[in-house]
C-alpha atoms as a printed R data frame, in Angstrom:
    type eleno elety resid chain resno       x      y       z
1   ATOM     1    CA   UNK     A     1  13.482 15.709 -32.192
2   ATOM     2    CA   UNK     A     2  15.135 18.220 -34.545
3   ATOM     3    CA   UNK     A     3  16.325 15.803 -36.811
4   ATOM     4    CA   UNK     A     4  14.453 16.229 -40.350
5   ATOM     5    CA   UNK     A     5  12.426 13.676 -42.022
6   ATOM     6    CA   UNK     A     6  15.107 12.791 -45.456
7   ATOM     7    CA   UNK     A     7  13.199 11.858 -48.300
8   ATOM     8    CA   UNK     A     8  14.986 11.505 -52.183
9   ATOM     9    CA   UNK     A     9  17.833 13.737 -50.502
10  ATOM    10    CA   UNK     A    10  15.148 16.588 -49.227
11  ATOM    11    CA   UNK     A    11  15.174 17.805 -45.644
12  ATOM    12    CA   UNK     A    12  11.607 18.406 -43.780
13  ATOM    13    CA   UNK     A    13  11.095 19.630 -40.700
14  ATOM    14    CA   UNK     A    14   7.781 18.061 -39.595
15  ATOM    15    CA   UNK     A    15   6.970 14.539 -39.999
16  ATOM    16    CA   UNK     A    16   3.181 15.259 -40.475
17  ATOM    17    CA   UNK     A    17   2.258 15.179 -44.060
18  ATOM    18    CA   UNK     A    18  -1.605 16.246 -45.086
19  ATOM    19    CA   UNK     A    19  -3.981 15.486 -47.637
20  ATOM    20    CA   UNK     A    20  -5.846 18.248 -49.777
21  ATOM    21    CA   UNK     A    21  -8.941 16.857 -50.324
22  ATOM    22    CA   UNK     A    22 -12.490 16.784 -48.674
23  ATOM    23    CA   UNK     A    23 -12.247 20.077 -47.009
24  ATOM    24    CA   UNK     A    24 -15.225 22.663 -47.416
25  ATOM    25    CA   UNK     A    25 -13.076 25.087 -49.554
26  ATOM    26    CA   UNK     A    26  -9.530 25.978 -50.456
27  ATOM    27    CA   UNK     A    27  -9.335 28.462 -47.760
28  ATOM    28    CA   UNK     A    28 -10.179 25.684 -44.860
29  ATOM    29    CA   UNK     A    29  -7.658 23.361 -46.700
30  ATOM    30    CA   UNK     A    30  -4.900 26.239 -46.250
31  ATOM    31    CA   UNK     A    31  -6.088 26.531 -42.386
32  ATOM    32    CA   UNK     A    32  -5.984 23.100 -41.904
33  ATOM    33    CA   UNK     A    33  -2.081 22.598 -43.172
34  ATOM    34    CA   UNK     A    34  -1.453 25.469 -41.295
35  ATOM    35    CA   UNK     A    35  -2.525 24.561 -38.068
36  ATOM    36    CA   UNK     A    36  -0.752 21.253 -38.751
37  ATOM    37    CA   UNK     A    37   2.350 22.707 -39.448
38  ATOM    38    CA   UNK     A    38   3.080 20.393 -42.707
39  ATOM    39    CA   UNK     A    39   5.316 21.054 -45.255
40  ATOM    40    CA   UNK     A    40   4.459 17.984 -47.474
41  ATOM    41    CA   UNK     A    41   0.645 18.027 -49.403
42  ATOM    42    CA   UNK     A    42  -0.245 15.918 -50.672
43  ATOM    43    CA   UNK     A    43  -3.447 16.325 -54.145
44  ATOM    44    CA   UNK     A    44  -5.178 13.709 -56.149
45  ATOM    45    CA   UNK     A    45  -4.593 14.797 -59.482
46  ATOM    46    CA   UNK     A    46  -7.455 13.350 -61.027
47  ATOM    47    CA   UNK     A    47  -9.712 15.302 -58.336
48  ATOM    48    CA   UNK     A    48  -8.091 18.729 -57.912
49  ATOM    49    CA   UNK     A    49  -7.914 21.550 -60.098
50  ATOM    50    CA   UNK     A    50  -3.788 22.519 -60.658
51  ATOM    51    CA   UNK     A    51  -4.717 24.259 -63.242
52  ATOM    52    CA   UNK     A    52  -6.173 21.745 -65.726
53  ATOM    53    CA   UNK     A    53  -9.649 23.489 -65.555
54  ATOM    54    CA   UNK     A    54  -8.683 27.640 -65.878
55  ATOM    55    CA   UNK     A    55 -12.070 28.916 -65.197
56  ATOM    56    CA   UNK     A    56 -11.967 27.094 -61.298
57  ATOM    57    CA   UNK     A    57  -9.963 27.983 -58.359
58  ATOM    58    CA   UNK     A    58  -6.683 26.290 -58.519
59  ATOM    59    CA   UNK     A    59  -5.338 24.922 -55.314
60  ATOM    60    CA   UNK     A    60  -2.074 26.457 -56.182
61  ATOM    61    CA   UNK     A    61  -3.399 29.940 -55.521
62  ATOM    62    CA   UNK     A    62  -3.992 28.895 -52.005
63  ATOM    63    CA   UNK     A    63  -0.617 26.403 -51.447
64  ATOM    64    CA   UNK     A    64   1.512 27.643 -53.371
65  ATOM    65    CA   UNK     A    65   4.830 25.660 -54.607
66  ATOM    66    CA   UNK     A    66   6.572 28.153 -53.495
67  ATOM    67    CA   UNK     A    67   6.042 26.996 -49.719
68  ATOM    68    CA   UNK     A    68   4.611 23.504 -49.736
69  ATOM    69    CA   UNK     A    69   6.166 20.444 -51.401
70  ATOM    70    CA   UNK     A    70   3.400 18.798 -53.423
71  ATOM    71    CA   UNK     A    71   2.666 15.309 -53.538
72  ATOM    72    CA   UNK     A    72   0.734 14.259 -56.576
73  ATOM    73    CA   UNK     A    73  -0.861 11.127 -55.734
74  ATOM    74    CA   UNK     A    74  -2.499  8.483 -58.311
75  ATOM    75    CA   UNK     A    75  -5.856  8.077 -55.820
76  ATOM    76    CA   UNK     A    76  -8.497  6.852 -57.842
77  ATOM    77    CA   UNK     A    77  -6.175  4.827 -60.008
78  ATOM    78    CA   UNK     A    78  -7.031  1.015 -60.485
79  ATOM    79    CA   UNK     A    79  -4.335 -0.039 -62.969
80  ATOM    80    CA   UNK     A    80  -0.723  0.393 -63.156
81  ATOM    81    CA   UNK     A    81  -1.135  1.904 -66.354
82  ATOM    82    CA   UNK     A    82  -3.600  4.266 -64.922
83  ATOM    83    CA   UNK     A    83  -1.171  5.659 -62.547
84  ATOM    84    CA   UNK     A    84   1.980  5.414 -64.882
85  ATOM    85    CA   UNK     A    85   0.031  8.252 -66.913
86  ATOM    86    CA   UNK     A    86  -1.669 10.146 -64.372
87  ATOM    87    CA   UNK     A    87   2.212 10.917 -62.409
88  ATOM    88    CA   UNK     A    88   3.512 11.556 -65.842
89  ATOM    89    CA   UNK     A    89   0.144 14.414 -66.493
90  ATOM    90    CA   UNK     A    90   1.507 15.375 -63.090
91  ATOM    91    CA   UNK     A    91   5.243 16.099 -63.693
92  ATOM    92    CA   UNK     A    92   3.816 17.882 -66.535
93  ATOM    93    CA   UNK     A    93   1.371 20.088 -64.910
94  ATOM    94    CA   UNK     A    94   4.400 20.868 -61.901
95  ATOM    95    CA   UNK     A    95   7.084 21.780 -64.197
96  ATOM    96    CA   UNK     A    96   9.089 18.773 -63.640
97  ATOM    97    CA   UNK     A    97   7.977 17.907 -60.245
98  ATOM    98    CA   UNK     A    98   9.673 14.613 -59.637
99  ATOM    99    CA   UNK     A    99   8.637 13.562 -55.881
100 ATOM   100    CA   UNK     A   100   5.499 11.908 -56.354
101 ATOM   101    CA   UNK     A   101   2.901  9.380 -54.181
102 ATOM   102    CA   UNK     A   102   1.811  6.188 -55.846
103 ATOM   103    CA   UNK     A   103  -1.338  4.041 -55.198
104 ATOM   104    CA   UNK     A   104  -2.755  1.403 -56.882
105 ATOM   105    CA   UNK     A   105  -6.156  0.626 -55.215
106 ATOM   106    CA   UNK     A   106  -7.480 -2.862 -55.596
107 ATOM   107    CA   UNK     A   107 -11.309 -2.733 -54.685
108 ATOM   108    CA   UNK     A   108 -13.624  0.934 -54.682
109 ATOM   109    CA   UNK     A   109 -15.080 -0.595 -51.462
110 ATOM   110    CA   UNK     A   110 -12.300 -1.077 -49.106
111 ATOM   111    CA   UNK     A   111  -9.718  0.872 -51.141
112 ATOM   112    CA   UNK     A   112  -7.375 -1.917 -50.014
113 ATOM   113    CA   UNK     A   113  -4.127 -1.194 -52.522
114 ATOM   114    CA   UNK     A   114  -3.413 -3.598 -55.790
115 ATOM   115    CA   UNK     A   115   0.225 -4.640 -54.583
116 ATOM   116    CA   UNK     A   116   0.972 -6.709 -57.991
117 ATOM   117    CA   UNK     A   117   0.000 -3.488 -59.899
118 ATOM   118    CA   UNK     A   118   1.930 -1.378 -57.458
119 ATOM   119    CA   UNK     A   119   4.592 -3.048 -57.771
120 ATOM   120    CA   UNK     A   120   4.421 -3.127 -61.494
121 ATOM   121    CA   UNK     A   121   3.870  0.818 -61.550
122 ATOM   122    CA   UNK     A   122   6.615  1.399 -58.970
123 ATOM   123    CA   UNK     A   123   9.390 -0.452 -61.458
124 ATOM   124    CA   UNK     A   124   8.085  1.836 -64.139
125 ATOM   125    CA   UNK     A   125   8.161  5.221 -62.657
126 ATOM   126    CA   UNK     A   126  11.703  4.913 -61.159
127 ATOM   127    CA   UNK     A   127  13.071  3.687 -64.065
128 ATOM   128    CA   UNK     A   128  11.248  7.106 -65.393
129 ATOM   129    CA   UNK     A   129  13.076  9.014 -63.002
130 ATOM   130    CA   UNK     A   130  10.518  9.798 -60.515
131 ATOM   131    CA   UNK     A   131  10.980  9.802 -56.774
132 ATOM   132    CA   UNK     A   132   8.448  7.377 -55.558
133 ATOM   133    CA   UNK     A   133   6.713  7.447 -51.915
134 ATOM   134    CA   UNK     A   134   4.825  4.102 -52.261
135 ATOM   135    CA   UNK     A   135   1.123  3.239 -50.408
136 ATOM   136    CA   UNK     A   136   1.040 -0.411 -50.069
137 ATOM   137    CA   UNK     A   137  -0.097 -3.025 -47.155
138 ATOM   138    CA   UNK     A   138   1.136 -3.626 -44.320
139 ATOM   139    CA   UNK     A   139   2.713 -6.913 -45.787
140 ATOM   140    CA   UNK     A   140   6.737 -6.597 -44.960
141 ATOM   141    CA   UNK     A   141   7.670 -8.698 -47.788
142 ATOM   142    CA   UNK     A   142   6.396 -6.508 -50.454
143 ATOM   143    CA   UNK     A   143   7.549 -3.664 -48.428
144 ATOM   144    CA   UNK     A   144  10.943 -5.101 -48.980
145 ATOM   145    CA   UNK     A   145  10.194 -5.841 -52.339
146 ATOM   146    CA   UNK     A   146   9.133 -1.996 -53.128
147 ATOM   147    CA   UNK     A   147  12.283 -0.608 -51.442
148 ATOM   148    CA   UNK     A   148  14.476 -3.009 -53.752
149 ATOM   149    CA   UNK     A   149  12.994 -1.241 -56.481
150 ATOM   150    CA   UNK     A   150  14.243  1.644 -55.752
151 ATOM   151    CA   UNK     A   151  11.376  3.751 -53.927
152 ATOM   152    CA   UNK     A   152  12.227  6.530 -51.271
153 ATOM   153    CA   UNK     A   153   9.887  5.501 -48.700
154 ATOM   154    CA   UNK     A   154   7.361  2.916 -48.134
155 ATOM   155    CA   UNK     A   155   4.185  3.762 -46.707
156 ATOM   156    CA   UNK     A   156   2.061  0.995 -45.176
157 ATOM   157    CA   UNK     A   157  -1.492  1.479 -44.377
158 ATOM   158    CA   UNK     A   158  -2.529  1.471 -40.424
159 ATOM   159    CA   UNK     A   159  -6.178  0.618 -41.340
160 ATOM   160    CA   UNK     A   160  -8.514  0.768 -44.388
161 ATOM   161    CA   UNK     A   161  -8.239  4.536 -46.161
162 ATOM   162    CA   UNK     A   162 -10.687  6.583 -44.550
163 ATOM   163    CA   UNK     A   163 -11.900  4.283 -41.946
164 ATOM   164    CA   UNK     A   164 -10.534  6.023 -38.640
165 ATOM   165    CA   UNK     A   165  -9.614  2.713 -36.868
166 ATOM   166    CA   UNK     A   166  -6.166  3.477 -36.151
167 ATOM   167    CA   UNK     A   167  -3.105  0.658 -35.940
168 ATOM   168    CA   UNK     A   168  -4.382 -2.164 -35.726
169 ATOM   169    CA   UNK     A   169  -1.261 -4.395 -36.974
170 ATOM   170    CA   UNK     A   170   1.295 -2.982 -34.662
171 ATOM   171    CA   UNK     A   171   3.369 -5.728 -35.227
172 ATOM   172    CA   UNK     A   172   3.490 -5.835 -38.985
173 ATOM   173    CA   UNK     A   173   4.377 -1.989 -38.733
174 ATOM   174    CA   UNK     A   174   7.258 -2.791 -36.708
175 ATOM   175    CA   UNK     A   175   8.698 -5.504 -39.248
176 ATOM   176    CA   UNK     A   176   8.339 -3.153 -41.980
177 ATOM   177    CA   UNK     A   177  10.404 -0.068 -39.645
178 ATOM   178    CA   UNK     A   178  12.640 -2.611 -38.692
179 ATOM   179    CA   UNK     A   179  13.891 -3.563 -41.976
180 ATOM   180    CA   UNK     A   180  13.732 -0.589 -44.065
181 ATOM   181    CA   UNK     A   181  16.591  1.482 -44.969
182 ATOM   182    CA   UNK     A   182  14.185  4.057 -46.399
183 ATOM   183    CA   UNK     A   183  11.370  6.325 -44.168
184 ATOM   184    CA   UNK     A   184   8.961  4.458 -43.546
185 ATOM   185    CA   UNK     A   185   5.554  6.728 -43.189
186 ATOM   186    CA   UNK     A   186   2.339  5.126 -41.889
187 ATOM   187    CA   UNK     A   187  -0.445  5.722 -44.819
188 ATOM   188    CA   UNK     A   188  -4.400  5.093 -44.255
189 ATOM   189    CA   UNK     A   189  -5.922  4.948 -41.319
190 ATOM   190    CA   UNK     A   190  -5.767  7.891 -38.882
191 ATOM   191    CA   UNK     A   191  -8.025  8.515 -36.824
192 ATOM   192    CA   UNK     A   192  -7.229 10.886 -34.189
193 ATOM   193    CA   UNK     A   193  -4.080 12.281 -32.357
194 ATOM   194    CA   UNK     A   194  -3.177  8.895 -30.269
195 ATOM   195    CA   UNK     A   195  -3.398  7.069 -33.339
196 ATOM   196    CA   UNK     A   196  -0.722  9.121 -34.868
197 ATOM   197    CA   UNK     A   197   1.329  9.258 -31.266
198 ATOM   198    CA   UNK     A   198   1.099  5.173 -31.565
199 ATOM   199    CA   UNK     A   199   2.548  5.382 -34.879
200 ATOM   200    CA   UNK     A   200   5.140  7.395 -34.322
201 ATOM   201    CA   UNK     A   201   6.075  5.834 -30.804
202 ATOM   202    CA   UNK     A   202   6.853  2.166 -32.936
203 ATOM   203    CA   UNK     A   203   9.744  4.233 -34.545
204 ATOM   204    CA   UNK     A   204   7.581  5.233 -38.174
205 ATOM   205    CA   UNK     A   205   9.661  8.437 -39.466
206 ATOM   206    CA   UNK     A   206   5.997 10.080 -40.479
207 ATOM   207    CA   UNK     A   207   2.297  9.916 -40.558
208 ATOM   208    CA   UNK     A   208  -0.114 10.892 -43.978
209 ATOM   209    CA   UNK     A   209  -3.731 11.939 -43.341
210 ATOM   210    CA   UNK     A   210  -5.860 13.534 -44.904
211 ATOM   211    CA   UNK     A   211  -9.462 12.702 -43.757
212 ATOM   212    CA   UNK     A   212  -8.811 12.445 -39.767
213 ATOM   213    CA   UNK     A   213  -8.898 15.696 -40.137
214 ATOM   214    CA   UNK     A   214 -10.666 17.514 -43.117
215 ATOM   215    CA   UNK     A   215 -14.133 15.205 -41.310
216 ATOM   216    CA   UNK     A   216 -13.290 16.065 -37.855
217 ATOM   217    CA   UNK     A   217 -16.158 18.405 -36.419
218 ATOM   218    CA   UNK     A   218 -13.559 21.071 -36.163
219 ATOM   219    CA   UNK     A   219 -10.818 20.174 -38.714
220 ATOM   220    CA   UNK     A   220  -8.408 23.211 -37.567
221 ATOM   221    CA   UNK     A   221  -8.261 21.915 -34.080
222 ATOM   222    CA   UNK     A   222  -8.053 18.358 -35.499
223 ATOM   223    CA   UNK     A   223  -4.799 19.340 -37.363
224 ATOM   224    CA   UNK     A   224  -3.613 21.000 -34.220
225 ATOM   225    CA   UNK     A   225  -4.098 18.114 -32.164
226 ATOM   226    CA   UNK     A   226  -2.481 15.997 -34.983
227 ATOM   227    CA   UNK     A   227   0.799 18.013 -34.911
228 ATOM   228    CA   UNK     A   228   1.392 18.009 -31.481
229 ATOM   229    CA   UNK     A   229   0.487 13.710 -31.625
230 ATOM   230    CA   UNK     A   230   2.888 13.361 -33.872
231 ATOM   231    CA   UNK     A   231   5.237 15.494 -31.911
232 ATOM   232    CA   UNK     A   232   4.870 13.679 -28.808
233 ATOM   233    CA   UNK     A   233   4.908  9.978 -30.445
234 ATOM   234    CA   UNK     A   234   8.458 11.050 -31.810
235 ATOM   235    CA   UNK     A   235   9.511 12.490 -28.510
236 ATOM   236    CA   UNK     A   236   8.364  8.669 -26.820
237 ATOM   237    CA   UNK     A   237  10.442  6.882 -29.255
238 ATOM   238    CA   UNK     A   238  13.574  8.559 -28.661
239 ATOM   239    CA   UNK     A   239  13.169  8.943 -25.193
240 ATOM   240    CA   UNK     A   240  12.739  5.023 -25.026
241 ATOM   241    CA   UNK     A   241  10.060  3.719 -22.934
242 ATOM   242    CA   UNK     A   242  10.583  1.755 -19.654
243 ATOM   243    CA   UNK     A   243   9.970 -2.313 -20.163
244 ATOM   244    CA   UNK     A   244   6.493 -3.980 -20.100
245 ATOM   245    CA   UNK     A   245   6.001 -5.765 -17.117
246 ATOM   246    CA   UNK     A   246   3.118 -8.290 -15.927
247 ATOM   247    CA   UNK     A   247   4.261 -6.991 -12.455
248 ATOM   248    CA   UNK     A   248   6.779 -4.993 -10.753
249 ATOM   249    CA   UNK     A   249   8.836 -5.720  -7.827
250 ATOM   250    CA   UNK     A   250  10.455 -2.858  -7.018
251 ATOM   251    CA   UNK     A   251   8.162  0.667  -6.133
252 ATOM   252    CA   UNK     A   252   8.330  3.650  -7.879
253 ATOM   253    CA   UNK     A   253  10.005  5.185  -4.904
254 ATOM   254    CA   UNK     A   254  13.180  4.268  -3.026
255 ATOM   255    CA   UNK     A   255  12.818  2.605   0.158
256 ATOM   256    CA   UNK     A   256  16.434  3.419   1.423
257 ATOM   257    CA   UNK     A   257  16.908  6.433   2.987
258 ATOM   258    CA   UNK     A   258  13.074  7.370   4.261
259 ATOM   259    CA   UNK     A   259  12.500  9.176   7.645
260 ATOM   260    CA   UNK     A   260  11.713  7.695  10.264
């Protein structure tokens, strides 16, 4: 359980990583990581103020860099091109900031992810130099594909982003952990604490979410309950569950040795 997440070479301690968007206000957002213990955020550049707009809060006054690891992610972006130039804006804006999130969304409805594009934008960036943490499907070719590239983790969606619905491709998931050298971190999907204990429990080395919790009716406790989901999923794994069985022939207590 104390072994740290690796990603690009960097140690983490929790495998939790959390969104910055849809909260009520920057000071909910900095409860909410809080109480989920994350060291990873991850911020839409093209939706929050890092100090592109000077006269509006800047998220960095409430995270700053100088205890979080930012994320910039390219949500929002339909085109490879799109998100070529919006990581580049960000490496600008974070001095240099080279660990970044890349998504290439395919449809505004579904937000299902563009894996041609992706793909496309992934080849770019690390050529570029960036450190790229990939959303993609659950498909565990192109996971395979992305990883060749040269990305530092592959992260699958569970469900559709924002839809709550949990895992519901267990088995894909477990191709993807199965053949990946790199972490793989479950991406999209999230609904509540379970969800993120199933996740874990098939061997993922992290979860992302972001609205699982800034929606929940009490998003503090949300991220609470996340953290100790992902906690316990990681715990399961490790500890190796007993084998399925339709039936079992043998009972849960000895029979040799009872009193008469």
């Amino acid at each position: 359980m104390n072994s740290p997440l690796s990603i690009a070479g960097r140690d983490f301690g929790s495998r939790l990583l959390v969104g910055t968007g849809k909260y009520r206000d920057f000071q909910q957002t900095r409860a909410a990581i809080d109480a989920a213990g994350a060291e990873i955020v991850t911020v839409a550049i093209r939706r929050v103020n890092l100090g592109q707009d000077a006269s509006q809060p800047s998220l960095l006054d409430y995270l700053p860099a100088s205890e979080f690891t930012y994320l910039p992610n390219t949500a929002g972006c339909y085109t490879a091109d799109d998100a070529i130039r919006t990581l580049r804006l960000a490496r600008e804006l974070l001095d240099g900031h080279k660990l970044v999130k890349l998504e290439v969304l395919g449809d505004p409805h579904s937000l299902y992810p563009n894996v041609l594009d992706t793909l496309k934008a992934a080849e770019v960036l690390v050529k570029d130099g960036f450190d790229v943490m990939v959303y993609t499907s659950d498909d565990p070719i192109v996971a395979r594909q992305l990883e060749e590239i040269g990305c530092c983790a592959i992260m699958p969606l569970a469900s559709l982003i924002g839809s709550g619905m949990g895992i519901l491709n267990p088995w894909n998931l477990k191709l993807i952990i199965e053949q990946s050298k790199v972490p793989v971190i479950v991406d999209a999907g999230v609904g509540t604490a379970s969800d993120a204990a199933i996740a874990m429990e098939l061997g993922c080395d992290g979860v992302l979410m972001n609205t699982a919790i800034a929606l929940a009716q009490d998003p503090i406790l949300m991220a609470s309950a996340m953290k100790k989901g992902v906690e316990a999923g990681r715990e399961a794994f490790l500890a190796g569950r007993m084998p399925r069985k339709f039936y079992s022939a043998s009972p849960s207590s000895p029979t040799s040795g009872m009193i008469a």
